[in-house]
TISEZA-186818 format. One record per residue (C-alpha): residue in three letters; x, y, z. Coordinates in steps of 0.2 Angstrom, whole numbers, plus 2048, in hexadecimal, padded with zeros to 3 digits. Example, Ala and Ser with C-alpha at 12.3 -4.5 7.8 and 13.67 -1.06 7.14 Angstrom:
<recs>
ALA83E7EA827/SER8447FB824/
</recs>
This chain:
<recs>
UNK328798A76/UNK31778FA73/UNK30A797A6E/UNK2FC795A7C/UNK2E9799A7B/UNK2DC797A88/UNK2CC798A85/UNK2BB793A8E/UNK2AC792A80/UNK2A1792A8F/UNK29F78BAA1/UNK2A379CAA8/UNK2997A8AB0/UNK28A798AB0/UNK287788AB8/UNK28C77AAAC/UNK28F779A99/UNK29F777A9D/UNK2AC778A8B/UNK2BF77FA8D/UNK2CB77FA80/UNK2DF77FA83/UNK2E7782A72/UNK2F8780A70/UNK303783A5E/UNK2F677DA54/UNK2EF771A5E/UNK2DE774A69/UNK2DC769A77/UNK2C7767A7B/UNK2C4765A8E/UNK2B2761A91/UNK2A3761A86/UNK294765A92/UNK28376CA91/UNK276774A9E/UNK264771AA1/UNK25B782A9F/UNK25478FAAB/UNK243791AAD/UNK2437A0A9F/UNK248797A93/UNK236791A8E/UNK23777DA84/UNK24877DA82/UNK24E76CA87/UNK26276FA8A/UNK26E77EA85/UNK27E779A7E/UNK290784A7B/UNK29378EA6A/UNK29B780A60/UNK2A178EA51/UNK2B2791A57/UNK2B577DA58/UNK2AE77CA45/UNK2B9789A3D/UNK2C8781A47/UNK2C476DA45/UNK2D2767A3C/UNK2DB76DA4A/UNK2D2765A59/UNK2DC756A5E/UNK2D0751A6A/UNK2C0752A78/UNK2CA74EA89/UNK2BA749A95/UNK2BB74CAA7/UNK2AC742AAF/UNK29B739AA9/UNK28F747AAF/UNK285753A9F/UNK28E762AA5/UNK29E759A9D/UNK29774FA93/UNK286753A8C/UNK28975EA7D/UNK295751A76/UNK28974AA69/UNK28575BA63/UNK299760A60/UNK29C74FA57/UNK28F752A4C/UNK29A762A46/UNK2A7756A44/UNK2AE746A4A/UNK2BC747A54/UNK2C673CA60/UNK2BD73AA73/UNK2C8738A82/UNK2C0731A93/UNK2C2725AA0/UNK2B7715AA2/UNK2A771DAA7/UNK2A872AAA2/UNK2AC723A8F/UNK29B71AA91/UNK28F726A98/UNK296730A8A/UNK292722A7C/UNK281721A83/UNK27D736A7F/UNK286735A70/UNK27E722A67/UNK26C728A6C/UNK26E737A63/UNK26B733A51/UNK27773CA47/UNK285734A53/UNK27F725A55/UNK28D71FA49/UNK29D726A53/UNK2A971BA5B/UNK2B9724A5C/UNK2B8723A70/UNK2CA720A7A/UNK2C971AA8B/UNK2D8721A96/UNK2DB721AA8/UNK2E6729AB5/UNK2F6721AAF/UNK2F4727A9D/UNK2FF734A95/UNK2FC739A84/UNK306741A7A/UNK30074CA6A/UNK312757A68/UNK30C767A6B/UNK30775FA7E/UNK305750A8A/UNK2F574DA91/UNK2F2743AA1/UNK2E4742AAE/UNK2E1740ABE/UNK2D373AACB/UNK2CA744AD5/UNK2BB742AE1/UNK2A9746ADC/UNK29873EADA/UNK29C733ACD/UNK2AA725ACA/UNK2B7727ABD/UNK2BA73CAC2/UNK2CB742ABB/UNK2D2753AB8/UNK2DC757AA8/UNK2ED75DAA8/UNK2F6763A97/UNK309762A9A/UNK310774A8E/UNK321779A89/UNK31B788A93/UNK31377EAA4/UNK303773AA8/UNK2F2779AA2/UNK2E776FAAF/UNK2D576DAAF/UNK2CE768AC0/UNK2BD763AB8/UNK2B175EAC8/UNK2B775CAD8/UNK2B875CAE9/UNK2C4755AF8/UNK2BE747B03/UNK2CA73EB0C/UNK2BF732B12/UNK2BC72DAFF/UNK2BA71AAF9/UNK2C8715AEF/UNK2BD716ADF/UNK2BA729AE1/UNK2CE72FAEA/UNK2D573EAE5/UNK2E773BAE3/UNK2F174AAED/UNK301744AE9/UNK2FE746AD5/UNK2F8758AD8/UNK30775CAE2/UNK310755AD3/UNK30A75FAC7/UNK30C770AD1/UNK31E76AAD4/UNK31E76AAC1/UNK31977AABE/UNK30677EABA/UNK30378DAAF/UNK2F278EAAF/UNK2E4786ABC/UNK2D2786AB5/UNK2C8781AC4/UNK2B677DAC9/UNK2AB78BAD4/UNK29C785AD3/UNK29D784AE9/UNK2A8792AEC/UNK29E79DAF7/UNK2A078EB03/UNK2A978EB11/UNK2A2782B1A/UNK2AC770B17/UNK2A1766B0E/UNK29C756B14/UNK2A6746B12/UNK29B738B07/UNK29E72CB1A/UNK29473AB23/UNK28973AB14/UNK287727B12/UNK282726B26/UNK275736B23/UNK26E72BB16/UNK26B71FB20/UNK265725B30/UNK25972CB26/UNK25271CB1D/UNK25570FB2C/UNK24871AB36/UNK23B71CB2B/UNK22C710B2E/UNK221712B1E/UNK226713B0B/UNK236720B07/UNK238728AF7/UNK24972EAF4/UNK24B73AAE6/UNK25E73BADF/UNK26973DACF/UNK26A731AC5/UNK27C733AC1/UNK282736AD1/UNK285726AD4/UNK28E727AE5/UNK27E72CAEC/UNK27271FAE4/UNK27E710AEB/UNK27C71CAFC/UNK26C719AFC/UNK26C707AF6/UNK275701B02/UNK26D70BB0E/UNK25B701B08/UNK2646F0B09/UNK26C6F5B1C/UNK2596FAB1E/UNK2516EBB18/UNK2486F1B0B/UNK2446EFAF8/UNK2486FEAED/UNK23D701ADB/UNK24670BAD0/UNK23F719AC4/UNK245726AB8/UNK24A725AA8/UNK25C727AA9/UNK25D71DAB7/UNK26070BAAE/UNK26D711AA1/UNK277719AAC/UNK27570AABB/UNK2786FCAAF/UNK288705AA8/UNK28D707AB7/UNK28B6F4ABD/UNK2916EEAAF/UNK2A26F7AB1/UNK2A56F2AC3/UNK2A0704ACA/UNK290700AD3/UNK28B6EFADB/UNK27C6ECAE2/UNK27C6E8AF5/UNK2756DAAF0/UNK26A6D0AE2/UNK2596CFAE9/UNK2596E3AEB/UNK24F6EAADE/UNK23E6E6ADB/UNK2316ECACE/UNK2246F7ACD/UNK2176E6ACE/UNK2226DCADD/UNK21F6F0AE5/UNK20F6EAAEA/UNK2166DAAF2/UNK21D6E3B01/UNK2176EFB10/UNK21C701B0E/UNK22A700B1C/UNK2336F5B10/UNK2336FFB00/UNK23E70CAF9/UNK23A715AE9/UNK24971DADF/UNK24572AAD6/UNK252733ACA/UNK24573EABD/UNK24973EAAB/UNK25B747AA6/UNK25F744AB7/UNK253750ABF/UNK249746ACD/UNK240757AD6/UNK233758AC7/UNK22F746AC6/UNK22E746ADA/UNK222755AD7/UNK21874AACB/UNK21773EAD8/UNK20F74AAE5/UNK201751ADA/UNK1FE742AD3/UNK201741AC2/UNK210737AC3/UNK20E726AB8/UNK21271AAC6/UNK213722AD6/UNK20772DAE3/UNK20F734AF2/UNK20372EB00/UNK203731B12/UNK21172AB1C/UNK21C72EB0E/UNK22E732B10/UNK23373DB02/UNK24973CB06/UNK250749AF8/UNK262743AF7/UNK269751AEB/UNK26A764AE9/UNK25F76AADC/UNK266778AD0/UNK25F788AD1/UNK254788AC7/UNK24D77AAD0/UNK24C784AE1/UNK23A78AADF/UNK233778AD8/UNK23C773AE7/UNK23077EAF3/UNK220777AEA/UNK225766AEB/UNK228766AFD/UNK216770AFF/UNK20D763AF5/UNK214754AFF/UNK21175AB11/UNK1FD75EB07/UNK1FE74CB04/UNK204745B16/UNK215742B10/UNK226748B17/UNK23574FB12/UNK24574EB16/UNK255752B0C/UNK26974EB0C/UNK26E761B0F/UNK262762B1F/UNK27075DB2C/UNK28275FB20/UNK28876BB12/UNK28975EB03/UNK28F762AF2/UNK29B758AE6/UNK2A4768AE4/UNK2B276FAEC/UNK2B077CAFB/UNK2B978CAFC/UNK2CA780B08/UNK2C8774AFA/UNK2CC780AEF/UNK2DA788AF7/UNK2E2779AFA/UNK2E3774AE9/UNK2EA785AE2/UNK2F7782AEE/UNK2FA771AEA/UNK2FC779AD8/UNK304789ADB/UNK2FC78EAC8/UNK3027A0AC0/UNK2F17A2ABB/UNK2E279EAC2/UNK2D279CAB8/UNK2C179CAC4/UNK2B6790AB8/UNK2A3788ABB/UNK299794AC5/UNK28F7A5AC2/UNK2997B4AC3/UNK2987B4AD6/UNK29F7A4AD7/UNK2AE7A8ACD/UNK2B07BAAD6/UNK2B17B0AE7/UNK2BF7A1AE0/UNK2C87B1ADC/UNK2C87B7AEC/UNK2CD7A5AF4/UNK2DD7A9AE5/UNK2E27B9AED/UNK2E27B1AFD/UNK2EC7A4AF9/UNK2F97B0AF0/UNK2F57AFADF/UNK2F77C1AD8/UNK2E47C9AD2/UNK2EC7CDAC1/UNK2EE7BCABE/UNK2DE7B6AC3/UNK2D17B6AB4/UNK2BD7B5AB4/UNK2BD7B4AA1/UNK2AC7B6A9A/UNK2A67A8A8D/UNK2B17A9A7D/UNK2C07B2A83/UNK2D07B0A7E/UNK2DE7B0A8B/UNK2EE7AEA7F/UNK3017ADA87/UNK30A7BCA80/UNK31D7C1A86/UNK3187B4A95/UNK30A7B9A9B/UNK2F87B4A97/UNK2ED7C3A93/UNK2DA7C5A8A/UNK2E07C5A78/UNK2CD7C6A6E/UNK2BD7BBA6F/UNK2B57ADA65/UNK2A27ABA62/UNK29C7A3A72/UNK2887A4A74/UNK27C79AA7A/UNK27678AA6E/UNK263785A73/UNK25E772A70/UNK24B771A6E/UNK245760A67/UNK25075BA58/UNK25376DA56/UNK264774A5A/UNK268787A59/UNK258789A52/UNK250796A60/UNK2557A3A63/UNK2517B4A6F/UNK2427B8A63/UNK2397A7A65/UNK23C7A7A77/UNK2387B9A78/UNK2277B2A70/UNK2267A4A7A/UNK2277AEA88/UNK2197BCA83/UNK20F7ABA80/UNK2107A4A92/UNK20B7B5A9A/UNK1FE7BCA8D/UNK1FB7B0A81/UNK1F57B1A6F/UNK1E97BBA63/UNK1E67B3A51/UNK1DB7BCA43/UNK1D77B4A36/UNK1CE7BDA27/UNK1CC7B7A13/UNK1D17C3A07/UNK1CE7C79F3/UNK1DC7D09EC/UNK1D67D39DB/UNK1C57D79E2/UNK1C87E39EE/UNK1BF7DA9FD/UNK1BE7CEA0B/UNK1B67BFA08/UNK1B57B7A1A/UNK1B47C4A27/UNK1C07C4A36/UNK1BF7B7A42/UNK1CA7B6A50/UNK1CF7A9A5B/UNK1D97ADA6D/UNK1E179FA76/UNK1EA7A6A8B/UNK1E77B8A85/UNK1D47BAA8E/UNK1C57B0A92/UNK1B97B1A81/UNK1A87AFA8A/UNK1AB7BFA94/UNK1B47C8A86/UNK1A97C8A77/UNK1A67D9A77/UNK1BB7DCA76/UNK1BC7CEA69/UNK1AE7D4A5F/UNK1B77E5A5E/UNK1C87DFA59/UNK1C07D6A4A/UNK1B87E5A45/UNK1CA7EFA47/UNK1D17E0A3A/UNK1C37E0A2C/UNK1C77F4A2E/UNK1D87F4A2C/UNK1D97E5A1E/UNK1CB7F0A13/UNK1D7800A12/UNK1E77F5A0F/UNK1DC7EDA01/UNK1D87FF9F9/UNK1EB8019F9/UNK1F27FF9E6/UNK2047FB9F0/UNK1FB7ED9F7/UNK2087E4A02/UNK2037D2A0D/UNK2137D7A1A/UNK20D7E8A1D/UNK1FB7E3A20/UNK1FF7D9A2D/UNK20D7E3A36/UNK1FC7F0A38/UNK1F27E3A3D/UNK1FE7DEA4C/UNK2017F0A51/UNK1F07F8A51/UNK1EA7E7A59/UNK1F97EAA65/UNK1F47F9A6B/UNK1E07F6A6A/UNK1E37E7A77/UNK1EF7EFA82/UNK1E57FDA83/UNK1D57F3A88/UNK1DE7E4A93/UNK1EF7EAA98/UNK1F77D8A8F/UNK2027D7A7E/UNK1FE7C8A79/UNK2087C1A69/UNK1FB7C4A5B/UNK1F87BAA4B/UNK1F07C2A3D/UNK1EE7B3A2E/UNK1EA7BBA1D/UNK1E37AFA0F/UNK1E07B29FD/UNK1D07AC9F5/UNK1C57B09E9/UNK1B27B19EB/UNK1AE7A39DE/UNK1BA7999E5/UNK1B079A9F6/UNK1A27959F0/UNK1A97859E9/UNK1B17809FA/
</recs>
C-alpha cells in the first residue's frame, strides 16, 4: 500500500492563501501557491503569505507546484516559495504567464525560468502518481482542476469553480471528464466553499453579460465601472457592452495593462474592436454619454481607487454629477464597510450607483447544487471542505452528509494538519508549522503579533517620546527632559500634563543615576511603566511610550 499524506498548509478556515500538499512515498505534490490581501487589523502589512517551513525542511522532495488558475489566491505567493528554492512550476497558458509576471518583478526571482505549460490533455507521470487537469468554469480563462491518479485512488483538487452551462467554450467545464474520474475511483475530494452558504443558483455569465449591458446602454452621461482586473470575463462583458453602447472606454489601474496585454497577446481577450480605447488626453475629445472609465485599483482592488475618485484625491479622475458609478465585482469582506462610504461619498457628489449583484446572485464560485453535483459526479471517500471561513467549510459538510457521504469521513482540517492513510483510512496523524507569513515592503516574515500589536496601540492612542541627556560618570542630567507626543493629545491644551510627565522622567532618571547597579534597560522599563500609569490615570489612553536615553558629558556639550 502507498503511503498517502494530505495536508493543507493553509487556505482553510480563511478566504484565499490557498497551498495543499498531496504527498505520496516520497513524493509531495504542491497544488496551488496563493496569498491574501489583509484585513483591516492587520495594520501596513501589504499581503499574508502560507508558512513555507514544512516545504523547506522537505524540498528535495517536492517534485513540483501544479497551478490551478491565474488569480493571487493560487498564484501570488509563488515568488516567495521559489526564493526558498527553485523548483519546477506546472500551469496552463495563462495561468503560466500571469504567474511569470509575479514572479520576474520580484527581484530575487527575476531569474527563474523552470515554467511548464500543460493543458487539459496532459498527463504526467512522476512514478509515485499521474497528474492531469481538467477545465473548469470561473472568471478567468485557462481554469483547470488537478487530479493525482494514486495506487490507492485519485486525489483531486477542484481549485475554483463554478457550473455554467451556458459557458463560452473558452471557459466549459467538461462533465464528462468529472464523471470519469469518479468512475475511477476518487479517494479524496479537496473542494472550494468559499459560496457554500448559497443556495441560491448563481447567475449564468449570459444573464450577466445582458445585466451589463442594460445597465450601460441606458445611461446618458459618463459611467465608471469598477472591476477586477483579473477577472477577465467581466472586463470583456463590459467592453463589449461599451462597443454595443457606442462609447469609448479609458482604462486605469495599475494591474490593468499587464494582465490585459497578456491576455490579448495569448488569444484570451479581443477587443470588440480597434478604435475602443482611448486615452486619458482623447477623454476630453468626447461628451460624457460616450465615455466609459475602467477602473481595476492596484492589486486588483478597484473599490479604493473608486473611493479616491469620489473625495477627489484620485490622480486622474473626479466623480461629478451625472456620474454613473457601475461596481461590476463583489468586494471581500474586508472591503464591505469601504464599500458603504464609497457609495455615501458618490450620491454626496451627484453621482449614482449601481452594482452587478443588485438584480442576480453573482459569484465565480460554486453554490451549494453546484457543489452537490460535483461530489456526486465524484462519489469521493473523503471529502475535504477547503477555501472558506470555518462557516463555509461547516456548511459544504453539511451539503456531504446530504449527499451520502458519511461525517466521519468528512474533514475540516485546520491549517498544517496532517491527514495520513493508515490501514485504509485517512485520519489526523500530527501537524506541521503552518502560521501566518506577513509581506510588508521588501520585508517577509519580518512582523510579527508584537509590531502589529504596537501598530495597533499606535492608531488608537498614539505616541509619547522623552528624550533626556544623561552623565554616567557624573551622576547627573545634562539636558532636562523634553517630550514630544505625536496622536496621543493635543499639546496646546495639554501643557500642564506634559509639563508634569517631564518632571516624573528627570525624577526617576536622577534615582536610577544614584543606583551603583546602574542598568540603561531597567531605567527605561520604569520610565515606560510609571509614565503608563501617570498617563492612564490623567487621560484614560495607553499610548506606546519612548523613553531615549543619551550619554554625554558636560564638556562635551559645551563643545557641540
Amino acid at each position: 500500500m502507498s503511503s498517502i499524506k494530505i495536508i493543507p498548509l493553509s487556505g482553510v478556515r480563511e478566504n484565499g492563501k490557498n497551498l495543499y500538499i498531496a504527498e505520496v512515498n516520497d513524493d509531495i505534490f504542491v497544488l496551488d501557491c496563493g496569498l491574501r490581501y489583509p484585513e483591516n487589523e492587520l495594520l501596513g502589512i501589504d499581503t499574508v503569505i502560507p508558512d513555507f517551513t514544512y516545504l523547506e525542511e522537505n524540498a528535495d522532495r517536492v517534485v513540483g507546484v501544479f497551478l490551478t488558475h491565474g488569480h493571487a489566491d493560487a498564484i501570488g505567493a509563488l515568488p516567495y516559495l521559489l526564493e526558498k528554492f527553485e523548483v519546477p512550476v506546472f500551469g496552463t497558458e495563462l495561468t503560466i504567464e500571469l504567474a511569470k509576471l509575479a514572479v520576474q518583478r520580484y527581484e530575487p526571482t527575476k531569474k527563474f525560468r523552470e515554467f511548464h505549460v500543460i493543458d487539459t490533455k496532459s498527463e504526467i507521470d512522476f512514478g509515485s502518481g499521474v497528474v492531469s487537469f481538467f477545465p473548469t468554469t470561473h472568471s478567468i480563462p485557462d481554469s483547470v482542476g488537478i487530479c493525482l491518479a494514486t495506487p490507492e485512488g485519485n486525489i483531486v483538487y477542484t481549485g475554483d469553480f463554478k457550473f455554467d452551462q451556458t459557458a463560452i467554450p473558452m471557459y466549459q467545464t467538461d462533465y464528462a471528464r468529472l464523471a470519469e474520474i469518479g468512475r475511477q475511483g476518487v479517494l479524496a475530494l479537496l473542494s472550494t466553499s468559499s459560496n457554500a452558504e448559497n443556495p441560491e443558483p448563481v447567475a449564468s455569465e449570459l444573464q450577466i453579460a445582458d445585466e451589463v449591458y442594460d445597465n450601460i446602454r441606458y445611461w446618458e452621461g459618463r459611467i465608471i465601472a469598477a472591476c477586477v482586473a483579473s477577472n477577465l470575463q467581466r472586463v470583456e462583458q463590459i467592453l463589449i457592452a461599451a462597443h454595443r453602447s457606442n462609447r469609448k472606454v479609458v482604462l486605469t489601474g495599475q494591474d490593468f495593462s499587464r494582465i490585459i496585454k497578456t491576455a490579448m497577446k495569448l488569444g484570451k481577450l479581443t477587443l470588440p474592436s480597434d478604435d475602443l480605447l482611448v486615452t486619458l488626453k482623447e477623454m476630453k475629445n468626447y461628451p460624457d454619454e460616450e465615455i466609459l472609465i475602467l477602473e481595476t485599483g492596484r492589486m486588483g482592488e478597484p473599490i479604493k481607487s473608486l473611493q479616491k475618485m469620489a473625495n477627489g484625491t484620485h490622480r486622474t479622475i473626479r466623480v461629478k454629477e451625472g456620474d454613473l458609478a457601475y461596481i461590476a465585482t463583489t468586494p471581500t469582506l474586508a472591503m464591505e464597510t469601504v464599500m458603504a462610504k464609497t457609495e455615501d461619498i458618490i450620491y454626496r457628489n451627484g453621482g449614482i450607483v449601481r452594482t452587478i449583484s443588485d438584480n442576480y446572485r453573482v459569484s465565480g464560485h460554486a453554490g451549494q447544487q453546484d457543489l452537490q453535483l460535483l461530489m456526486n459526479l465524484m462519489k469521493p471517500k473523503y471529502l475535504f471542505p477547503i477555501q472558506g471561513e470555518f462557516r463555509l467549510l461547516a456548511a459544504h459538510a453539511r451539503l456531504a452528509e446530504e449527499v451520502g457521504i458519511p461525517k466521519k469521513n468528512i474533514h475540516i482540517a485546520a491549517r498544517g494538519d496532517i491527514y495520513e492513510l493508515i490501514k485504509g483510512e485517512l485520519k489526523q496523524a500530527s501537524s506541521v508549522p503552518a502560521d501566518n507569513v506577513m509581506v510588508d515592503g521588501i520585508g517577509v516574515g519580518d512582523i510579527g503579533n508584537i509590531v502589529l500589536k504596537d501598530r495597533k496601540v499606535l492608531s488608537e492612542d498614539g505616541v509619547f517620546v522623552a528624550v533626556v541627556t544623561i552623565s554616567r560618570r557624573e551622576k547627573r542630567i545634562i539636558s532636562k527632559p523634553q517630550i514630544t507626543t505625536r496622536g496621543f493629545v493635543y499639546v496646546k491644551a495639554n501643557r500642564d500634563l506634559l509639563r508634569e510627565g517631564s518632571e516624573m522622567v528627570e525624577q526617576i532618571v536622577e534615582k536610577h543615576l544614584q543606583d551603583d547597579e546602574f542598568e540603561w534597560a531597567k531605567l527605561k522599563q520604569d520610565i515606560r511603566d510609571q509614565l503608563s500609569r501617570f498617563l492612564f490615570d490623567h487621560t484614560k489612553r495607553r499610548p506606546v511610550i519612548l523613553p531615549v536615553i543619551m550619554e554625554g558629558s558636560q564638556r562635551n556639550r559645551r563643545r557641540s
